[in-house]
N, C-alpha and C positions, 0 to 999 in steps of 0.2 A: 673278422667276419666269416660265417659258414656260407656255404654253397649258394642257397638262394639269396642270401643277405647280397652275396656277391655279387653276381647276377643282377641283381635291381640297383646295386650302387653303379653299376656299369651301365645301365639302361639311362638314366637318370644322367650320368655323364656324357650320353651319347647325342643326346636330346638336343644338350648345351649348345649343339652347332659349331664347336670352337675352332677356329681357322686352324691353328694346329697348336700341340701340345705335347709336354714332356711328362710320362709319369712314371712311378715306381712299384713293380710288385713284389711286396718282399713275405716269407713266411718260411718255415723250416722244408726239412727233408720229407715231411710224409706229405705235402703239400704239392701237386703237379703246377707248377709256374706258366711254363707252357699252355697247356690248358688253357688256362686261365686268360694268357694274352692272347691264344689263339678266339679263344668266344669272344673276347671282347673286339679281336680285330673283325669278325663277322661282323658282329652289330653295326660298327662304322660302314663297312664295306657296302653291306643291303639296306642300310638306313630307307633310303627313297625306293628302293626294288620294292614294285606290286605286284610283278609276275612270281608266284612260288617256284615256278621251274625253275627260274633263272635265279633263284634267290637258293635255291638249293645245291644248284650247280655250282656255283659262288663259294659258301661254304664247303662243298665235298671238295672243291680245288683249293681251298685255304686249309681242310684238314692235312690235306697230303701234302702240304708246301707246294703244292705247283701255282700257286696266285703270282703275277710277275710283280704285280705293287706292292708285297709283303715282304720285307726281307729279314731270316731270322740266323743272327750271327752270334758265333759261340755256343754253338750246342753243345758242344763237351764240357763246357765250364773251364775252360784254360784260361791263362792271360791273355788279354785282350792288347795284341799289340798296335805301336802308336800307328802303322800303315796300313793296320784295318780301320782305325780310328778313321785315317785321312782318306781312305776310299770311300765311306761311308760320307762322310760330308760335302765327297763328292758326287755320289750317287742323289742325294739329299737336295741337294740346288735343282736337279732335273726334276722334270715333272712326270708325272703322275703318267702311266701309259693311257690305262682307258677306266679309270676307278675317281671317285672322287678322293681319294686320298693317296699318299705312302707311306706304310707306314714300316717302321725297325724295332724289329724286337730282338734284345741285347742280352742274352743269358750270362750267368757268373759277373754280375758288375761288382760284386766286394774281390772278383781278385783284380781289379783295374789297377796299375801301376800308375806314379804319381803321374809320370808323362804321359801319358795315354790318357788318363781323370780330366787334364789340366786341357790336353787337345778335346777333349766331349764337351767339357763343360761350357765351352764356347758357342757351338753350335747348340745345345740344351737350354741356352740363356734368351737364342730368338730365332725356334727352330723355323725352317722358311715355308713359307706358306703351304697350306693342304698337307703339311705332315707330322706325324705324330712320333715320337721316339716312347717305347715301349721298356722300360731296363729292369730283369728282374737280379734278383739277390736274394742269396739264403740267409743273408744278416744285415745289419745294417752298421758295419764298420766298414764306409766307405766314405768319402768325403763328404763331409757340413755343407761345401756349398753344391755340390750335386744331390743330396738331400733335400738341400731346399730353393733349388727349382725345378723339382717335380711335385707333380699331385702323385698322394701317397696311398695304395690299397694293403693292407695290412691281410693277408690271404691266411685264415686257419684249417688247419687239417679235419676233414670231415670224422666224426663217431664212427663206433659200430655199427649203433641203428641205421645212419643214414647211409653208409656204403654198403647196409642189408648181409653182415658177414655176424658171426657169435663173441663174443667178448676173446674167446682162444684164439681165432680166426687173424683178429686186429689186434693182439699183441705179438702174436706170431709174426707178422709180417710188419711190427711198430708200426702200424698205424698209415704204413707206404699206400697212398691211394692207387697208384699204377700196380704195385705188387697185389693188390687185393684185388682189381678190378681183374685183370690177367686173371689172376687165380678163380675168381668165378666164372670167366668166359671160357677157360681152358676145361672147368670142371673136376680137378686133379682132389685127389683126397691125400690128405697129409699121411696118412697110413699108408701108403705108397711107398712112402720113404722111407718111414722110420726102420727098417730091417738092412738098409742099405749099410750103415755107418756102424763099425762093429770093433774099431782100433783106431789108437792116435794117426795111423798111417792114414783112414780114411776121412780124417778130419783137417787131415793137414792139405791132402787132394785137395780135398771143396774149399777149404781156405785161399789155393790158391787158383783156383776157378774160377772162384767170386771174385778175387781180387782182378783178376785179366777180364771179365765181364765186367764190371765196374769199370774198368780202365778203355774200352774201347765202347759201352754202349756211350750214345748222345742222351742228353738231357731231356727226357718223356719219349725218349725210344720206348718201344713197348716190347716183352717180350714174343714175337711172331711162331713160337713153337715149343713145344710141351719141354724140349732139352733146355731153354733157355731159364725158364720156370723152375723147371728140375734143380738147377743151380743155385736159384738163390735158395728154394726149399731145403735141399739139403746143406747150406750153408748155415741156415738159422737153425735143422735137426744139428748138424756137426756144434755148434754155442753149445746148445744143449747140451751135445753128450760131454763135454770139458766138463762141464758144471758138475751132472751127476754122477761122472766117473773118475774126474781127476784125484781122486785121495786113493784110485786102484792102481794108476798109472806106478810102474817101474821107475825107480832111480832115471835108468838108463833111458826110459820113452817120456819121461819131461825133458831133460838135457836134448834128445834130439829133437823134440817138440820146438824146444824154444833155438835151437840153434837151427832149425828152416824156418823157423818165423823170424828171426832175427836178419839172417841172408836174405829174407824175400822181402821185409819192409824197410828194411835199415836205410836207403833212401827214400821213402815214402813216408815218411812219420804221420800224416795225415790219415795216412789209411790204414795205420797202422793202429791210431788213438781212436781210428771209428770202431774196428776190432778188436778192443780193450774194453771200450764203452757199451758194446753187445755185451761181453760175456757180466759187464757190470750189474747191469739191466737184469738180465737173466738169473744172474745169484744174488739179487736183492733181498728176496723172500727168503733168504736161509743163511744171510750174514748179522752178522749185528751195528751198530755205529762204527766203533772206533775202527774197523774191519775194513769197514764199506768206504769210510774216511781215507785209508790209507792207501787204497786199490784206485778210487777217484785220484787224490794228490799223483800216484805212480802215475798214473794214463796223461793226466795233466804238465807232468816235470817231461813228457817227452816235446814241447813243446822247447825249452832250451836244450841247451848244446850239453847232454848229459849220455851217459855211457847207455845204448839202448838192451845189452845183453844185461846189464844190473837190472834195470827197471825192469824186463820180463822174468828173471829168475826171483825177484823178490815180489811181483804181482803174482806168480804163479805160487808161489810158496804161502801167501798170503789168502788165497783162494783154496789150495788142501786145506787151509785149517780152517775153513768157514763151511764146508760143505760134508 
């Protein structure tokens, strides 16, 4: 569902009255999750509020997480451990301070380990009255039966049109609604950047900028300041410039390319296959099948227990000959 679809399927469940409920927001990466559960937790919150002030007040203290009945856990997307689980179902028996509801919204539930699944899923089955359990997820490979007992909002990443950016704009930034929206309030022009990044050395920088900003922002953190913008900007110019430079690159400056990439992901393979999957993206337009085929399976086989300096010297090698 897009924006307003979403929106009215939340209104409409709002209506329902339901003593309390378990639901699921699941949709990819360019999709704000948060968002989403934070509008929806307004709605419940000022359902019977007639006064606007107070209905406004309401929400401006639910945008900024200061609401005391709202609780939102896991905002970095880590594992969710079993003695947050157990706090949480005790926070959940109590009641409600001065709100008709309380409500938990649960970020990163596909990384929920089985015990910690196995502890939720119990309280998820009769959650206790006036409250609502909120769990989003970037997939949905988490368990069948926490699947299904929740209602399910299936949340789609807004177009170009509608988050009012150019076709360049919104592939540029894959379609990240936080990274776009930022980017128009900030007002920044991608030309900015582009004279920054002029060697492997300053690609390998931003590589590993982006990588420690990714690693320490929270989940719909927003970027608060033109450096923090800067960073992913020139993370998506530094994609680029691999793509239409790397067949200039030196012997010597892929070997050190991949062996600080290697050093810097070699435990993180996750973040490592998101930065694999960028530059895939990126040199679509100028590979061919069998090319494109083999670069995907590389990014893919990091997923087992495979040598990670093979995989990037024969993805890179694979990439000079397509560009």
């Amino acid at each position: 569902m897009k924006s307003k679809e979403i929106l009215s399927a939340f209104e409409k469940e709002v209506k329902q009255n339901k003593i309390s409920a378990s639901y699921l927001f699941y949709g990819d990466k360019r999709v704000d999750l948060l968002f989403y559960a934070l509008e929806f937790s307004k709605m419940v919150m000022t359902k019977d509020v007639e006064d606007e002030e107070e209905k406004k007040n309401i929400e401006k203290r639910i945008e900024n997480f200061q609401y005391s009945d709202i609780e939102v856990i896991n905002r970095k997307n880590e594992n969710i451990k079993i003695d947050e689980v157990r706090e949480l179902i005790y926070d959940a028996i109590e009641s409600a301070y001065s709100s008709p509801k309380k409500i938990f919204i649960l970020c990163g539930i596909e990384n929920l380990r089985k015990e910690s699944s196995n502890a939720l899923l119990k309280i998820l089955e009769e959650p206790p009255k006036d409250v609502y359990f909120i769990l989003l997820a970037r997939s949905l490979n988490i368990i069948s039966t926490i699947k299904s007992r929740t209602i399910k909002f299936h949340l789609e990443g807004e177009g170009n049109e509608e988050l009012g950016v150019s076709k360049e704009i919104y592939y540029f930034f894959d379609g990240n609604e936080n990274n776009i929206k930022q980017y128009k309030k900030n007002g920044i022009s991608l030309e900015e950047y582009g004279d920054s990044i002029n060697s492997s050395e300053d690609v390998l920088f931003n590589i590993k900028a982006m990588k420690e900003y990714e690693k320490n922002r929270t989940e719909n953190s927003e970027s608060n300041s033109d450096d923090e913008l800067k960073i992913i900007i020139n993370y998506n110019r530094s994609i680029e410039y691999i793509v239409k430079k790397i067949r200039f690159f030196s012997v010597e400056e892929i070997y050190i390319m991949i062996n600080e990439i290697e050093l810097e992901f070699k435990q993180e393979r996750e973040i490592l296959g998101d930065l694999l999957g960028k530059i895939i993206v990126t040199a679509k337009m100028a590979t061919n099948g069998e090319n494109l085929k083999k670069m995907i399976s590389l990014k893919n086989s990091l997923r087992n227990n495979v040598n990670v300096r093979s995989i990037l010297f024969n993805f890179f090698d694979t990439l000079q000959e397509l560009v």
